[in-house]
C-alpha distance (Angstrom), angle and dihedral (degrees) to the residues before:
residue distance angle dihedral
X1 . . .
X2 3.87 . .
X3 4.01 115.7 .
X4 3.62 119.7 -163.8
X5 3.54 131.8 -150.0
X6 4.39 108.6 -36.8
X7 3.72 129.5 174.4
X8 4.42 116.5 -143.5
X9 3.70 97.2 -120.3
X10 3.90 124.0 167.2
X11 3.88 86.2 -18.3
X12 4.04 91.6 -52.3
X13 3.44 140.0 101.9
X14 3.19 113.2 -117.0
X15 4.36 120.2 -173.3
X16 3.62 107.6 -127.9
X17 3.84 108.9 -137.3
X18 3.70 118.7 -92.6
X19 4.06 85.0 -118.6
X20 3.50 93.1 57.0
X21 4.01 100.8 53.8
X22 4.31 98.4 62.7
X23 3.56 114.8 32.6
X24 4.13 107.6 -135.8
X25 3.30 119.6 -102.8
X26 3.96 92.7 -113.1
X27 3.83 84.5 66.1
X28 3.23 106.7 49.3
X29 3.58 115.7 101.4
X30 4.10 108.2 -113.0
X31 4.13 112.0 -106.0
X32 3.51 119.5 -85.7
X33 3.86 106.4 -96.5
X34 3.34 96.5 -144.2
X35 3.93 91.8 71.0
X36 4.12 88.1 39.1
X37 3.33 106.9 55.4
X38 3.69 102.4 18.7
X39 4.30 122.3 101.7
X40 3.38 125.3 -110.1
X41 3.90 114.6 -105.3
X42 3.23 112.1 -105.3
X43 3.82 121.1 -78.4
X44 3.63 152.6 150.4
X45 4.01 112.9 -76.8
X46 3.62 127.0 -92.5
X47 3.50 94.1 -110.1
X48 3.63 94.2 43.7
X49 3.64 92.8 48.6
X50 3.75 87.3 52.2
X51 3.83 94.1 54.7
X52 3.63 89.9 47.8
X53 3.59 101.7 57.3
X54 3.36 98.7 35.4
X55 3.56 94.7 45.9
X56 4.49 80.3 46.2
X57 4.38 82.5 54.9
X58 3.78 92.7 45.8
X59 3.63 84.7 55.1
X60 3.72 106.7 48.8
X61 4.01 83.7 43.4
X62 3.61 88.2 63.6
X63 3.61 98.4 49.9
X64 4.28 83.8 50.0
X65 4.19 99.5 -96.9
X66 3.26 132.2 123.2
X67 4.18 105.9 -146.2
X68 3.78 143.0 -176.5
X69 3.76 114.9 -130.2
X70 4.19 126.7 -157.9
X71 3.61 120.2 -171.8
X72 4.35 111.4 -176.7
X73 3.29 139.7 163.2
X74 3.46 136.2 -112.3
X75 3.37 98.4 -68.6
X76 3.30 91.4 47.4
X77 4.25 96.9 -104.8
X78 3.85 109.8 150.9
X79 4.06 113.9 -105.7
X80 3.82 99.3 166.0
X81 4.10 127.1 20.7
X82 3.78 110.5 174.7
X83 4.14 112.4 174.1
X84 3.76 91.6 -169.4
X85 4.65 116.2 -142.0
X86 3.61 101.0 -65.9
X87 3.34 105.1 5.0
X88 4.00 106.9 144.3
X89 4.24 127.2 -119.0
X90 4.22 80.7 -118.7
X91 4.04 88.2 66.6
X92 3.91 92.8 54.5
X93 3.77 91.2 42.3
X94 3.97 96.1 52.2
X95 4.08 92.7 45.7
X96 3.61 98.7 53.3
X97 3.88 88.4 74.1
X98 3.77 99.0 39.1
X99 4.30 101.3 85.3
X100 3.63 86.2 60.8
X101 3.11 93.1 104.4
X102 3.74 100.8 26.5
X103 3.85 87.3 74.3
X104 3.82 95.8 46.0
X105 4.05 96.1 47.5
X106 3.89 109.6 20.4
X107 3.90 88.9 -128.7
X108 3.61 139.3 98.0
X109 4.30 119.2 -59.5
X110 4.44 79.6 -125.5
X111 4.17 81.4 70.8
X112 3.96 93.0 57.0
X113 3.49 97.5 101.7
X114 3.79 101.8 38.1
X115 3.91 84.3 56.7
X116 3.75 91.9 39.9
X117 3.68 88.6 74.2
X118 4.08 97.2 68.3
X119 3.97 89.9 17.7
X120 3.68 98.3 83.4
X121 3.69 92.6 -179.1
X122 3.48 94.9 43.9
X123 4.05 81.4 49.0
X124 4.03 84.3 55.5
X125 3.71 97.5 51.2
X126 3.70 99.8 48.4
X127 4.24 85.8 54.7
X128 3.85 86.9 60.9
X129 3.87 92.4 47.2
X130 3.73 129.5 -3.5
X131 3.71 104.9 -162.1
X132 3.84 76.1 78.0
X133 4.06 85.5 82.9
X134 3.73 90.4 35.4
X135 4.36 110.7 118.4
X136 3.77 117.9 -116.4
X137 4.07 104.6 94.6
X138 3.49 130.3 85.6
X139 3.47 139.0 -177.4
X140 3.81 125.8 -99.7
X141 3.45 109.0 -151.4
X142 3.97 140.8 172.3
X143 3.86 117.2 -172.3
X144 3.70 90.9 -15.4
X145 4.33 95.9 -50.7
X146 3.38 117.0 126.8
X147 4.15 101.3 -130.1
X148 4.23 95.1 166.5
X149 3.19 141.1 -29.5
X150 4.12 124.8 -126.5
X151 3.88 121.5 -138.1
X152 3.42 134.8 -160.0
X153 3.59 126.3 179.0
X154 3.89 121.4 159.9
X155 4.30 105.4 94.6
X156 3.37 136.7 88.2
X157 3.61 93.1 -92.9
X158 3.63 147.6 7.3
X159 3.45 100.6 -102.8
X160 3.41 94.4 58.1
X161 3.83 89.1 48.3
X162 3.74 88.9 59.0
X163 3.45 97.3 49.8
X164 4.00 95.0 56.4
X165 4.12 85.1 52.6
X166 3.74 87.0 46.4
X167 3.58 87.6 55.7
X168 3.76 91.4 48.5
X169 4.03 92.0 47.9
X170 3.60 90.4 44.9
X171 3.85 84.6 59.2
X172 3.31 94.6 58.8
X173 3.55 113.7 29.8
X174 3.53 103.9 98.4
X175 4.00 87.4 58.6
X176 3.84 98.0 49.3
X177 3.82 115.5 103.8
């Protein structure tokens, strides 16, 4: 027996009308132009944020971990997320925080609490959640602009985080304009 869509209501379920599951397209309110029109921020390639987190995966594999890899932009929009076989739910939790810092400072997540100490805000942000200081995301930078950051979470530590995404920058670092 297939059920469709029901609702719990006064202990029954009730079908919801066919109507009521998909708004029509007459009522939906038109997308926000802002996210239509406007340009990407700058950023690495597709294809060369592919080869960089893979190439960050094939590391941490090698080494024995299984990792999660984020490439973004400069405005810190997701291009790539690779959650390599076996890498845990804990290792995308923990890197979600770590390019704080990245975009404030242009330098590597591992620097966060060093800069902490005469970043006040900074200071403030890593209170509220600490993986923010946690290694694991680097900079990706052409001529000294910050066009995305890559993120690694997934080993036992931070520093071995950074040096998978080192491996995956080092990839493609030659190709980045």
């Amino acid at each position: 027996m297939k059920l469709g869509p029901y609702i719990l209501a006064a202990g029954l379920l009730v079908p919801l009308a066919a109507s009521a599951q998909t708004p029509s397209p007459a009522s939906r309110p038109p997308p926000d132009p802002r996210y239509v029109e406007a340009a990407r921020a700058r950023a690495p390639s597709l294809a060369l944020a592919l080869e960089a987190s893979t190439t960050a995966v094939a590391e941490c594999n090698k080494l024995g971990y299984h990792c999660t890899v984020q490439v973004s932009d400069a405005a810190g929009e997701i291009i790539v997320l690779l959650s390599g076989d076996g890498a845990g739910m804990r290792s995308l939790h923990l890197m979600k925080p770590k390019p704080v810092s990245v975009y404030m400072h242009k330098v590597a997540s591992s620097n966060a609490r060093e800069l902490a100490k005469t970043d006040p805000q900074l200071a403030e942000l890593i209170k509220g959640d600490g993986a923010i200081a946690f290694g694991g995301a680097l900079p990706i930078l052409v001529g000294g602009e910050l066009i995305g950051v890559i993120t690694v979470s997934g080993t036992p530590n931070g520093t071995m985080d950074e040096a998978c995404g080192q491996a995956g920058l080092n990839k493609i670092a030659a190709q980045l304009k």
